[in-house]
matplotlib code that plots the C-alpha trace (Angstrom):
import matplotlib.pyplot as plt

x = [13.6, 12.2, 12.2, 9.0, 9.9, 10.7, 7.6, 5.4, 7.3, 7.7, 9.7, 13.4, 13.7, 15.4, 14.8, 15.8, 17.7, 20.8, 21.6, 17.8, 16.9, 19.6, 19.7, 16.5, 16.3, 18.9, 18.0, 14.5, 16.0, 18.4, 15.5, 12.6, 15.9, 16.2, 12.3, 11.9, 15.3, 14.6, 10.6, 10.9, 14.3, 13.1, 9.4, 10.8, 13.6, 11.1, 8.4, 10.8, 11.7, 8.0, 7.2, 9.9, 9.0, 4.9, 5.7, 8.7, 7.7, 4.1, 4.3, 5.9, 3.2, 0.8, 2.1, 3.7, 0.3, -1.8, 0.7, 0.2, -3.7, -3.6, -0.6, -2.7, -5.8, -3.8, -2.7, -6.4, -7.8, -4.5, -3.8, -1.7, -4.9, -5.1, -1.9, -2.1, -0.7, 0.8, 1.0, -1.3, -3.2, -3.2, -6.6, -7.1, -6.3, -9.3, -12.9, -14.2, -15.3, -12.5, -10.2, -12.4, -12.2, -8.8, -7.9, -10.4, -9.1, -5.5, -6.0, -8.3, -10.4, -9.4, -8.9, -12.8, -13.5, -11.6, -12.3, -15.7, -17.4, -14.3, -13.4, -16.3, -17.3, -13.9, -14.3, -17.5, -16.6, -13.3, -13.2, -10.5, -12.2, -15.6, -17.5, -17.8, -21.2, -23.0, -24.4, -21.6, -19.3, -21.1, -20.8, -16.9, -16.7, -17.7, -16.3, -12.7, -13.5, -14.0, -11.1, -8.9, -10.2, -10.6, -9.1, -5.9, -5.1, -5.7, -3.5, -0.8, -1.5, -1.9, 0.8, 3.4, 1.3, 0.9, 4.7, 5.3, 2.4, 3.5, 7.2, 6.8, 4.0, 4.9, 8.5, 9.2, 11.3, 11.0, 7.9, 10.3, 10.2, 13.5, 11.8, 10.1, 13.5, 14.7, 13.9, 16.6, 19.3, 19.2, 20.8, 22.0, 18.7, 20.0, 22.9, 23.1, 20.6, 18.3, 18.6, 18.6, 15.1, 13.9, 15.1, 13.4, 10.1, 10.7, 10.7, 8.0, 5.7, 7.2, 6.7, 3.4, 1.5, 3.0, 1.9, -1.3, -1.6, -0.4, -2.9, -5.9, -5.7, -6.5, -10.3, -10.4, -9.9, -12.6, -14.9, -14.6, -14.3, -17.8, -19.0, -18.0, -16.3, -12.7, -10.4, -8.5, -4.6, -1.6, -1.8, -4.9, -3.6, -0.5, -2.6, -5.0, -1.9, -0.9, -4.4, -4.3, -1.1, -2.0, -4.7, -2.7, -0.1, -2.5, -4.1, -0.8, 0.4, -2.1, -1.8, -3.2, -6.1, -6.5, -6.6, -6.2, -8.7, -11.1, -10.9, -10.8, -14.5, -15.6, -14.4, -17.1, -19.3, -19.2, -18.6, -21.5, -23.7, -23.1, -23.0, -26.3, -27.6, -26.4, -28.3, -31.7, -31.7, -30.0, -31.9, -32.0, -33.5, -31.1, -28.2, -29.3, -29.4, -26.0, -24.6, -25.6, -24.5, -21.2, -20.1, -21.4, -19.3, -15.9, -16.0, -17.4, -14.2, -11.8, -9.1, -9.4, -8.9, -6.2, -3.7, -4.8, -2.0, -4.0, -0.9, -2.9, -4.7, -1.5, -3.2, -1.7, -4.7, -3.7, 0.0, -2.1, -4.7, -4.0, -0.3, -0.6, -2.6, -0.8, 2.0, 0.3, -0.4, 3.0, 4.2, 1.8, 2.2, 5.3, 3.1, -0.4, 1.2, 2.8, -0.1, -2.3, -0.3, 0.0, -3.9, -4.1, -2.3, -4.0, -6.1, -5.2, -4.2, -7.2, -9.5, -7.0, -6.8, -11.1, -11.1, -8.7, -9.9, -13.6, -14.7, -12.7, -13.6, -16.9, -17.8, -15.3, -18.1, -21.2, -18.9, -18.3, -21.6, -23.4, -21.1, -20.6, -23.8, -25.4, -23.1, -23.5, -27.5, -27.1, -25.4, -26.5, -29.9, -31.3, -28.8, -26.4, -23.5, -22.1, -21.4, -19.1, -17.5, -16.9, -15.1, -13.0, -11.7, -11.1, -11.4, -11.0, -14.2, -16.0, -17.4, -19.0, -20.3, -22.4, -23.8, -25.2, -27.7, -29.0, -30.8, -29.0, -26.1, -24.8, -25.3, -23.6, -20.8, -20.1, -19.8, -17.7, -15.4, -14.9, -14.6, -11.7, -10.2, -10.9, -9.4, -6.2, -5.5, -5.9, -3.7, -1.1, -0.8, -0.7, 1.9, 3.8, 3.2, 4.4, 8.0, 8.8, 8.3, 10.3, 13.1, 12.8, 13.7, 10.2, 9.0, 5.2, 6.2, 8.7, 9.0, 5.9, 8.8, 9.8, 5.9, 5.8, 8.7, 7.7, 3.9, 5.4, 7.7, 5.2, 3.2, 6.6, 7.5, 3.8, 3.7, 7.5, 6.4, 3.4, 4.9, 7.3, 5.6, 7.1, 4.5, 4.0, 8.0, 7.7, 4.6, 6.2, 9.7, 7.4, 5.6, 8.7, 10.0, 7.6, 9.2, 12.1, 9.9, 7.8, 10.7, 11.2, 7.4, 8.4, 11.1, 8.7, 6.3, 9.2, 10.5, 7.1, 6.1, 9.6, 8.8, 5.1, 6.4, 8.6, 6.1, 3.7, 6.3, 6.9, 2.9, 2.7, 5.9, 4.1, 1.2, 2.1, 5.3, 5.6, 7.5, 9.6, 7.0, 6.4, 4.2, 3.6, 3.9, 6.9, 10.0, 11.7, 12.2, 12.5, 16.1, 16.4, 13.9, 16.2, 19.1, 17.3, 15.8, 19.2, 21.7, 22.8, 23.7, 26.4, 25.4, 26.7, 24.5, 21.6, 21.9, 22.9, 19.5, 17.5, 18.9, 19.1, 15.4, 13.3, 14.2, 12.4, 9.5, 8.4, 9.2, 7.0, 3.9, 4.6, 4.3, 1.3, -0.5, 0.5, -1.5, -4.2, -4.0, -2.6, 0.3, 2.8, 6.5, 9.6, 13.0, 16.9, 18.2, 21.7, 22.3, 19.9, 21.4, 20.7, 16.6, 14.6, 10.4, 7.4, 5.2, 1.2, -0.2, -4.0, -4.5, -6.3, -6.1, -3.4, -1.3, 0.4, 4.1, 6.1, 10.0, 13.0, 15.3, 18.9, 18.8, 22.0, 21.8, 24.3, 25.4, 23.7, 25.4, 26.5, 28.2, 29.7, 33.2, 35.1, 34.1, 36.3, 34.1, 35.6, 35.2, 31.4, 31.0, 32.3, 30.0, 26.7, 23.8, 21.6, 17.9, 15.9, 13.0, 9.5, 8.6, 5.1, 4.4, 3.8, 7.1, 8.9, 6.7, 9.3, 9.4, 12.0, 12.0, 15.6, 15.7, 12.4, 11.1, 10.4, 6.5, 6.8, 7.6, 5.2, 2.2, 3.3, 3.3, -0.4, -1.1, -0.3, -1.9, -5.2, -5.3, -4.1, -7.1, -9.5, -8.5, -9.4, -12.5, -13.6, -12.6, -14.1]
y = [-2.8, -4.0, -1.8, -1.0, -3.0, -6.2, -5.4, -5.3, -8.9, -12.0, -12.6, -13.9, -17.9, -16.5, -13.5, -13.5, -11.2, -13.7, -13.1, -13.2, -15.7, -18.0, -17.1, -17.2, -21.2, -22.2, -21.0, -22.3, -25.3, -25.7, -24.2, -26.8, -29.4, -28.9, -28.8, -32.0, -33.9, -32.1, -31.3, -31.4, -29.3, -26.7, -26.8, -25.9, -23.5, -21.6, -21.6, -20.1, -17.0, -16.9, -16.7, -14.1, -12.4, -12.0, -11.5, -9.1, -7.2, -7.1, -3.6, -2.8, -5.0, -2.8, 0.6, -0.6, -1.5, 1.3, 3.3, 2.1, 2.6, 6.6, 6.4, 5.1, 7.3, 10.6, 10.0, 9.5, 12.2, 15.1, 16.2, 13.3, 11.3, 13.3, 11.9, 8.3, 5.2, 6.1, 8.8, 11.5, 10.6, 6.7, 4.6, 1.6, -1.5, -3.5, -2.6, -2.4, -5.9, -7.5, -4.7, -6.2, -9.6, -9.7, -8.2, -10.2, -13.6, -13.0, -11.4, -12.9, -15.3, -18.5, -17.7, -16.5, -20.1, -21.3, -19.2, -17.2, -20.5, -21.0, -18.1, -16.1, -19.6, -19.8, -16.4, -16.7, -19.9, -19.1, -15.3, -13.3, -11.6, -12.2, -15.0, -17.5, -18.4, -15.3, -12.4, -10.4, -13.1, -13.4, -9.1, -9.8, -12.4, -10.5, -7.3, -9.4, -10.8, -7.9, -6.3, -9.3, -9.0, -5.4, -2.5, -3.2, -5.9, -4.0, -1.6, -3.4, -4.5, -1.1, 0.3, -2.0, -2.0, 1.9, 2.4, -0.3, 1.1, 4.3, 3.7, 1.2, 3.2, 6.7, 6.3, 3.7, 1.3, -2.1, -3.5, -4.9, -4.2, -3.0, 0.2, 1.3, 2.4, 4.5, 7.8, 6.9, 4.8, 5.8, 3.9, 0.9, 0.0, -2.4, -3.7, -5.9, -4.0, -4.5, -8.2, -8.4, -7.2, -9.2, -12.2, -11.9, -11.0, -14.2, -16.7, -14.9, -15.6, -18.9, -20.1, -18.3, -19.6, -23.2, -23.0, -22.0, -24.6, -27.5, -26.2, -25.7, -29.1, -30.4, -28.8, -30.2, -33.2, -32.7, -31.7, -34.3, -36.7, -35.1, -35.6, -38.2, -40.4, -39.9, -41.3, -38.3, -39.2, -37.9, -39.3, -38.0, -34.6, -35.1, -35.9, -32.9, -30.4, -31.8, -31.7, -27.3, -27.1, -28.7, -25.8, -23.1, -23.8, -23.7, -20.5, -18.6, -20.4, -18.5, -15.1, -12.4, -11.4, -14.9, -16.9, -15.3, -12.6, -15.1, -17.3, -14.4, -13.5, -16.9, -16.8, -13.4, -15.5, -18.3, -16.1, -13.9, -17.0, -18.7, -15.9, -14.9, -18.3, -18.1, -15.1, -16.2, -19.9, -18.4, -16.3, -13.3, -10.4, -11.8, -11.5, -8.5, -6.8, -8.1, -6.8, -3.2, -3.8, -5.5, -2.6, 0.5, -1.7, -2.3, 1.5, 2.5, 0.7, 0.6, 2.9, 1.2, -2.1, -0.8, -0.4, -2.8, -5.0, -6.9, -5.6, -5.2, -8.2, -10.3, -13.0, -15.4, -14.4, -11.8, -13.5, -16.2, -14.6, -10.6, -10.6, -13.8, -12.0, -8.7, -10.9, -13.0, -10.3, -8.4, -11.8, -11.6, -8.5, -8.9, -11.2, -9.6, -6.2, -6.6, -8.0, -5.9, -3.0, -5.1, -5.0, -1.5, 0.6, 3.8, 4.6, 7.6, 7.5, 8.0, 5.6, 3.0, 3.3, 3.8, 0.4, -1.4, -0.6, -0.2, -2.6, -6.2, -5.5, -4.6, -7.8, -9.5, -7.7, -9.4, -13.1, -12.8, -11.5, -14.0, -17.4, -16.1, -14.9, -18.0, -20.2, -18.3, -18.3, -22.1, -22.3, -19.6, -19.9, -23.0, -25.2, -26.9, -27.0, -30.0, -27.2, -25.6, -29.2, -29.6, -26.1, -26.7, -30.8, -29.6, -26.1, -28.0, -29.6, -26.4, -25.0, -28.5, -28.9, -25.6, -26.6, -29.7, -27.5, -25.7, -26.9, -28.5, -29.2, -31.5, -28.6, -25.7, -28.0, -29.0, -25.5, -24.5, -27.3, -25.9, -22.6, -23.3, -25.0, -22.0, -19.7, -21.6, -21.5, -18.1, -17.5, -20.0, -18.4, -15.1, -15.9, -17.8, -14.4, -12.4, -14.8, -15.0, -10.7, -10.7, -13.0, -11.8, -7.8, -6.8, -7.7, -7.5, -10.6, -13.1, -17.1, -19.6, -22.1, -19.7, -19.3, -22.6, -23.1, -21.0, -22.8, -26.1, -25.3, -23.9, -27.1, -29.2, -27.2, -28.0, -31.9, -32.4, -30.4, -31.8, -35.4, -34.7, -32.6, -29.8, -27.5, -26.2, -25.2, -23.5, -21.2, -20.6, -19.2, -16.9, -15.2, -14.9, -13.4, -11.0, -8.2, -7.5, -6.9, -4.3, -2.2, -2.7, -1.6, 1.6, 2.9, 2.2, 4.6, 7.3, 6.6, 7.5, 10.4, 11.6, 11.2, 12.6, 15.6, 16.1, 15.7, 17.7, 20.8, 19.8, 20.6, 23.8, 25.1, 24.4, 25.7, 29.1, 29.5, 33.3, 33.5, 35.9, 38.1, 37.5, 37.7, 40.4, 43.7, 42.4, 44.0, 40.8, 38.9, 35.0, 34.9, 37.7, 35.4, 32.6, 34.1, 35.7, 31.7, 30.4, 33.3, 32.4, 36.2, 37.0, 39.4, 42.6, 41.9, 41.4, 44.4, 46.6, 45.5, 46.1, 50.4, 50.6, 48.7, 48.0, 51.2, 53.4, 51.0, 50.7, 54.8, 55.3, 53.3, 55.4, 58.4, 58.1, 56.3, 59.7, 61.2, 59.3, 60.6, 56.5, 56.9, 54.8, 54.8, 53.1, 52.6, 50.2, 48.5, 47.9, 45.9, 43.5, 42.2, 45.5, 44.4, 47.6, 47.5, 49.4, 50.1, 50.9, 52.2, 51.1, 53.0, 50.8, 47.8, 45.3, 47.0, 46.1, 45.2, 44.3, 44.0, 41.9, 39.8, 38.9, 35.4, 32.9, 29.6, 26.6, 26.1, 23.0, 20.1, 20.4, 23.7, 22.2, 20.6, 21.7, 20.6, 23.2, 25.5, 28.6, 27.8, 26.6, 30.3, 31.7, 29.6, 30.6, 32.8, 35.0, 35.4, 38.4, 37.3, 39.0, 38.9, 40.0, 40.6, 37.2, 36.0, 34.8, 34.1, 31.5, 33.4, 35.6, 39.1, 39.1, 40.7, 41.9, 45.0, 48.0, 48.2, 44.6, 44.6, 47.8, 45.2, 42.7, 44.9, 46.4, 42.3, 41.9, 44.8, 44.4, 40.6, 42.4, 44.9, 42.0, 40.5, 43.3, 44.0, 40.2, 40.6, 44.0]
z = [-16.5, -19.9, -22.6, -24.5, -27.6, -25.2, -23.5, -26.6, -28.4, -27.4, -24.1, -24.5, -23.8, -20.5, -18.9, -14.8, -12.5, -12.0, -8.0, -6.7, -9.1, -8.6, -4.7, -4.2, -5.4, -3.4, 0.2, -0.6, -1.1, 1.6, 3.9, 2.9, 3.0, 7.0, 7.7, 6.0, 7.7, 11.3, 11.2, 15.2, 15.3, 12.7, 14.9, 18.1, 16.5, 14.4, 17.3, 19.8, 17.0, 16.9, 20.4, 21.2, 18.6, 19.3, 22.8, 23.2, 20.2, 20.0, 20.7, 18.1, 15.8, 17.1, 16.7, 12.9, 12.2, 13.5, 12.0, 8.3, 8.6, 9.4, 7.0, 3.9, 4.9, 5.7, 2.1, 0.4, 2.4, 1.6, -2.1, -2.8, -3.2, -6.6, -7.8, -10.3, -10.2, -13.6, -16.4, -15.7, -19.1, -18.1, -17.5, -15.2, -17.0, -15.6, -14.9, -10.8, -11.2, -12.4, -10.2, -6.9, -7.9, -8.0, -4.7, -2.8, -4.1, -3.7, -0.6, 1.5, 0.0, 1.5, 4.9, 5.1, 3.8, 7.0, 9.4, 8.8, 11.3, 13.2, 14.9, 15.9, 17.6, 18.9, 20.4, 21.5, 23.6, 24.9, 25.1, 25.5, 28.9, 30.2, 30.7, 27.9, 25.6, 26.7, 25.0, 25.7, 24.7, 21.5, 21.3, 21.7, 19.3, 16.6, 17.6, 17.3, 14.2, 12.5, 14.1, 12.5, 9.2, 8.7, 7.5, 9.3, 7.4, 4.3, 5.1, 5.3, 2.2, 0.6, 2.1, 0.2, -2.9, -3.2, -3.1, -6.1, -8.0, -7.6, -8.0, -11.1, -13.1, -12.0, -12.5, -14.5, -12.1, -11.7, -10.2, -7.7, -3.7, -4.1, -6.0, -2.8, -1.4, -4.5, -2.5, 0.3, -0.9, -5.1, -7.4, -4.9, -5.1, -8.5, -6.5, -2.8, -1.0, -3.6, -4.1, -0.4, -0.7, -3.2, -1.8, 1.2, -0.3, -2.5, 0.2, 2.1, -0.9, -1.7, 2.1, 2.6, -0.4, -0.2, 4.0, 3.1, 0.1, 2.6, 5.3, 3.3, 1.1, 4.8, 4.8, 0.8, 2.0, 5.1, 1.9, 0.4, 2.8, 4.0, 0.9, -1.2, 1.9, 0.2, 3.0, 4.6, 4.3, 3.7, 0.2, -0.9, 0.1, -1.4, -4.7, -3.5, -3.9, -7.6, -8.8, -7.5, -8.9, -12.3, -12.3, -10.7, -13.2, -16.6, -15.0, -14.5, -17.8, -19.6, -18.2, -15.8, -18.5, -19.5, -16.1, -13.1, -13.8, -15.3, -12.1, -9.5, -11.4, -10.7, -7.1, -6.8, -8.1, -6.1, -2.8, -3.4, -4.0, -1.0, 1.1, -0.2, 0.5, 3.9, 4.9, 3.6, 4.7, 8.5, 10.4, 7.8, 10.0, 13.3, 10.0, 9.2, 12.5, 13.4, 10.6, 11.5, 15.6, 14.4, 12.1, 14.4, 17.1, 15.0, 14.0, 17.4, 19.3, 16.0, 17.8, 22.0, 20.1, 17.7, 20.8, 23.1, 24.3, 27.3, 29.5, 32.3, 32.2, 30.6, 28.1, 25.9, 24.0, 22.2, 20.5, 19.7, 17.7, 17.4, 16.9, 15.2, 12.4, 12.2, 11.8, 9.3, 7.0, 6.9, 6.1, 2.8, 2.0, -0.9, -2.4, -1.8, -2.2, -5.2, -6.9, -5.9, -7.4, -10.5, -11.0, -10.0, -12.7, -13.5, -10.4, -8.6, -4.9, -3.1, -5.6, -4.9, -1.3, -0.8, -3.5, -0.9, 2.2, 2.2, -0.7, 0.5, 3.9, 3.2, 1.5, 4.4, 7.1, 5.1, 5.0, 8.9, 9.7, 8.1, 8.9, 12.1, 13.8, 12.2, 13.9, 17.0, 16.5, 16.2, 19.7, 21.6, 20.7, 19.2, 21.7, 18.8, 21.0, 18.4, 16.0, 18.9, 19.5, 15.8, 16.0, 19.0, 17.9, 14.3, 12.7, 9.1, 9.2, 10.9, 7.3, 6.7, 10.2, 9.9, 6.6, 7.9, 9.9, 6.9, 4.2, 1.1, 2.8, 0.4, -2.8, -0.3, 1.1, -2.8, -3.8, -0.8, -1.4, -5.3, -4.1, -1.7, -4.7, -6.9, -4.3, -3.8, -7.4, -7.5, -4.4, -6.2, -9.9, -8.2, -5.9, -8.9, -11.2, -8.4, -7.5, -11.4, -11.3, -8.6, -9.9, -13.5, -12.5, -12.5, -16.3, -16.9, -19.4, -18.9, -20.6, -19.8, -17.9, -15.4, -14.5, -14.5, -13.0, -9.7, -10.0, -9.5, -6.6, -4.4, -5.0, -4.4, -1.1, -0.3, -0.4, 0.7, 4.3, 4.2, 4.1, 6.4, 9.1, 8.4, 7.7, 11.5, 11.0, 7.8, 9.1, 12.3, 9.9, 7.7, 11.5, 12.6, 9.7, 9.5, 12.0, 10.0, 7.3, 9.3, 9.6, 5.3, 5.3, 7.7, 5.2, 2.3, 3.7, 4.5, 1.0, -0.8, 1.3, 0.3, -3.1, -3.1, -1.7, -4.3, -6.7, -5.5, -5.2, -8.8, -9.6, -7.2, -9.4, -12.3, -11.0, -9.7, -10.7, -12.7, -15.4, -17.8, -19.4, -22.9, -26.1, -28.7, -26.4, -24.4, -25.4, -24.7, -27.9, -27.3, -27.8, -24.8, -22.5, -23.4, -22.5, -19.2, -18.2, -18.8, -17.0, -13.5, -12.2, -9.6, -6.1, -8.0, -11.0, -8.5, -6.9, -9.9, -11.4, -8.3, -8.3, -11.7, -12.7, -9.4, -7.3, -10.1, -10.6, -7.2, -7.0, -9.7, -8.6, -5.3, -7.0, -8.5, -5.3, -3.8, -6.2, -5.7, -2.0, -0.6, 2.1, -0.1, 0.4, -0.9, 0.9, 0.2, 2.9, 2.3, 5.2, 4.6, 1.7, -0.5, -0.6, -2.2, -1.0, -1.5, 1.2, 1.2, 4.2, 5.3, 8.7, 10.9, 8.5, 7.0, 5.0, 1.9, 1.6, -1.6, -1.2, -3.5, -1.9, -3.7, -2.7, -3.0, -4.6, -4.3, -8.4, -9.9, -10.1, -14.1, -13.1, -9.9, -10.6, -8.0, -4.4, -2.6, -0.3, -1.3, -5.2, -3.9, -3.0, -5.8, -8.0, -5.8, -8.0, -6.7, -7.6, -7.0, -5.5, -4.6, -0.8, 0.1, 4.0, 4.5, 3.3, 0.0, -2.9, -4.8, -7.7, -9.5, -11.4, -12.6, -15.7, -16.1, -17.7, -15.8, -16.7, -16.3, -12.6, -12.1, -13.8, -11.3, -8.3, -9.7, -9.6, -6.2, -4.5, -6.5, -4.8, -1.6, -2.2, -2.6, 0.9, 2.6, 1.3, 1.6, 5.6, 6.3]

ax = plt.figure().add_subplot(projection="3d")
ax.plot(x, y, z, "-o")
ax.set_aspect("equal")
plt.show()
């Protein structure tokens, strides 16, 4: 990882992690290679991993991805939320705005261009049960939608971006996916098995942003073709992809503060224009309704549709659409993930995870609602079955079909055109920021010709496919490879509850832990306390201070409990490892019981030299530890005073004394 004064300067003329940098470039090339020599061959090799994949382990999509949902809430809902995504003293680096506008662009901006008129009218006509084009059809249709685009998707994505956030900013390691996996495999993390795992991650996001650029210059294209009459060809797609690139690559040339944040506002603003166009030229109280029945519907059936495989009803539905997108999204996730926890330093666990999941989705709800019902209004109930037509021949063209049947078409089908532009940049020069990270060992800064470097290849990958045919074969490769990285995603979430719970023992120790006594009346000096903090005592000197120190203070405070007429005994039980207690007597309620335990410890490790078992036990300390009746209280009294273990016993029956009295 880069140090602070490498951070703060100028980045080095070269600054790359050798093996996945150098690794990385060759596989994509040798992979892109075969899909453009074989695009038949690496289309039916690819679709057959695919279709194994969705079918024989679509239960496992499922579970994985129900899984990472009550995972990421669990987590904002339990203490951990309290935790940051940093320093405890740090502060987010970018306002809600710019925070919002950042996730919603490089997460799911374009594909709500696509497919916010396409699939609800897909769904509405072909269903995945139930007769098609009714009310109930139309019910479903949304219902689905939503499903698609909700907070399951953004789980996934939070999932892999908590862990690097957490893992980069908490603990300094690289913002790397091979950081997730420090808890279970250490230090190897900067050898294979971390390379490994960045590799992979590096060709999902190369092969996932250069699919989706190839793909989506195609609706450009039907944009402009709509509006301008520009021919739709290969070549003007071809040119389509440079002209994005060009952008992509000045926007991630001048930075995250500089570029990408300033075109992921403008995306927000484009979005919420059209959107709000959409809902008062459409049928705004129909829009407004729906929106209210759609979400009460999704939350209503969020957990029967979370599991539902179709298996007794056996679709092909449900790998073609469901799978498909759980797929989909774990194959995003390195890319999505890691940029989203590069946007997100300084937010605590819970803000991050209620900013992630409610916010995009929310806005995703309103997108939906409106494109969808008003496309499904336009069929169902003012008889534009061309719109439906449109849909089924050519999902491209579906955006600019719909707009024809509100006013201004040619103003809205401008602005939608520039905003699919807009939001492919953005998901280029993030993905570009996020491969060079990834290639560079995790710098926040790294030399303007690797970014460039990484801008143009996803553009290059892009046309080459899209020349060749290959495209189909390279998305098919990045579904496919999405399983093994469900399993990666499973072992990121063991690794960071592993380390959460560490860290949150580490702040109830702080917390609650009791310590030596000390200040002006103590007749410890500081050099004694030292001395007591850093002694590791044997059994013997355990026990010898327990007769010689604790015995008489806990006889004393019995003593004088006598007096004040309290049934209070003390007693030594040799047997039991030579604990001493004090026992207060309540009648018919809970009586009070304070008792110290020599307890062993295994030496730490800068003792330990020897490995033998018998020199293991030799080397074991013992702590005298303060058990109340319900159990051990983690804390220690070796060397303590005599008044000072009276004072603590006083401390614990006065609490015990409060308990009662607040349950009488």
């Amino acid at each position: 990882m880069a140090d602070s004064s490498t951070r703060a300067g100028a980045p080095p003329r070269v600054l790359i992690n050798p093996p996945v940098f150098f690794a990385s470039s060759l596989l994509t090339l040798a992979f892109v290679g075969f899909c453009v020599a074989a695009p038949e061959v690496a289309t039916e090799m690819f679709g057959a991993m695919r279709d194994w994949t969705l079918e024989s382990a679509g239960w496992f999509y499922v579970l994985a991805v129900a899984g990472f949902l009550m995972f990421v809430v669990v987590l904002a809902l339990t203490n951990f939320g309290r935790i940051k995504l940093g320093p405890d003293h740090s502060t987010p680096d970018y306002s809600y705005v710019s925070w919002f506008a950042m996730l919603f662009s490089a997460g799911m901006g374009i594909g709500l261009m696509f497919f916010g008129v396409a699939e609800p009218i897909m769904h509405y006509t072909t269903p995945p049960v139930g007769d098609p084009q009714t009310a109930a059809a139309a019910r479903q249709a949304m219902r689905i939608t939503f499903f698609h685009w909700g907070m399951h998707a953004w789980a996934i994505y939070a999932v892999v971006a908590l862990s690097l956030a957490y893992f980069a900013y908490r603990h300094d390691l690289p913002l790397t996916i091979r950081s997730s996996l420090y808890p279970l495999v250490g230090e190897r993390i900067h050898g294979t098995i971390g390379h490994v795992v960045d590799i992979f991650a590096v060709l999902g996001t190369l092969f996932g942003v250069a699919t989706s650029l190839g793909f989506g210059v195609i609706q450009v294209n039907a944009g402009l073709s709509y509006l301008f009459d520009v021919p739709t060809s290969i070549g003007v797609q071809v040119v389509l992809i440079a002209a994005i690139t060009a952008i992509a690559t000045l926007s991630v040339g001048l930075g995250l503060d500089s570029g990408i944040r300033r075109i992921s506002e403008l995306n927000m603003v484009l979005a919420v224009l059209l959107v709000a166009f959409v809902l008062v030229a459409g049928p705004t109280v129909f829009l407004l309704q729906t929106l209210v029945q759609n979400t009460g519907m999704y939350l209503s059936n969020l957990f029967a549709m979370t599991f539902n495989l179709y298996a007794y009803e056996p679709t092909g539905w449900i790998g073609g659409w469901t799978l498909f997108y759980w797929a989909w999204w774990i194959a995003w996730s390195p890319f999505v993930g890691m940029f989203i926890a590069r946007v997100s330093r300084g937010r605590t666990i819970r803000e991050f995870i209620i900013g992630v999941l409610l916010v995009p989705v929310g806005f995703t709800f309103m997108w939906m609602t409106f494109f969808g019902d008003t496309a499904i209004h336009l069929v169902m109930m003012q008889g534009v079955t061309q719109l439906a037509d449109a849909v089924a021949a050519d999902t491209s063209v579906a955006l600019f079909q719909f707009f024809e049947h509100l006013p201004l078409s040619g103003v809205t089908s401008l602005l939608a055109t520039i905003l699919v532009v807009t939001f492919f940049v953005t998901s280029s020069d993030s993905g570009s920021l996020v491969v060079d990270m990834l290639t560079n060992g995790g710098h926040d800064t790294s030399p303007l010709w690797q970014r460039v470097f990484w801008s143009v290849i996803e553009g290059v990958i892009a046309a080459a496919l899209l020349i060749a045919g290959g495209l189909g074969a390279l998305q098919t490769a990045t579904i496919a490879a999405a399983l093994p990285f469900a399993i990666v995603m499973i072992l990121m979430c063991w690794g960071l509850v592993r380390a959460l719970r560490i860290e949150m023992v580490k702040r109830m120790s702080l917390r609650d832990a009791r310590v030596t006594p000390h200040g002006p009346h103590s007749p410890l000096g500081w050099q004694q306390r030292l001395r007591t903090i850093v002694h590791q005592p044997g059994r013997q000197e355990v026990r010898r201070f327990l007769a010689e120190t604790v015995q008489p203070a806990l006889e004393e405070v019995a003593a004088e409990l006598r007096k004040q007429g309290r049934d209070a005994r003390t007693s030594e039980d040799d047997a039991d490892g030579g604990r001493v207690w004090l026992e207060i007597l309540h009648g018919d309620e809970v009586d009070f019981f304070y008792s110290i335990h020599p307890r062993a410890y295994d030496p730490p490790s800068f003792v330990l030299r020897d490995t033998r078992a018998d020199r293991a036990e030799a080397l074991k300390y013992y702590h005298a530890e303060v058990h109340l009746r319900e159990g051990g209280q983690d804390y220690d009294i070796m060397g303590w005073s005599r008044p000072s273990i009276i004072n603590d016993v006083l401390d614990q029956y006065e609490r015990h004394l409060h308990f009662l009295h607040a349950v009488r």
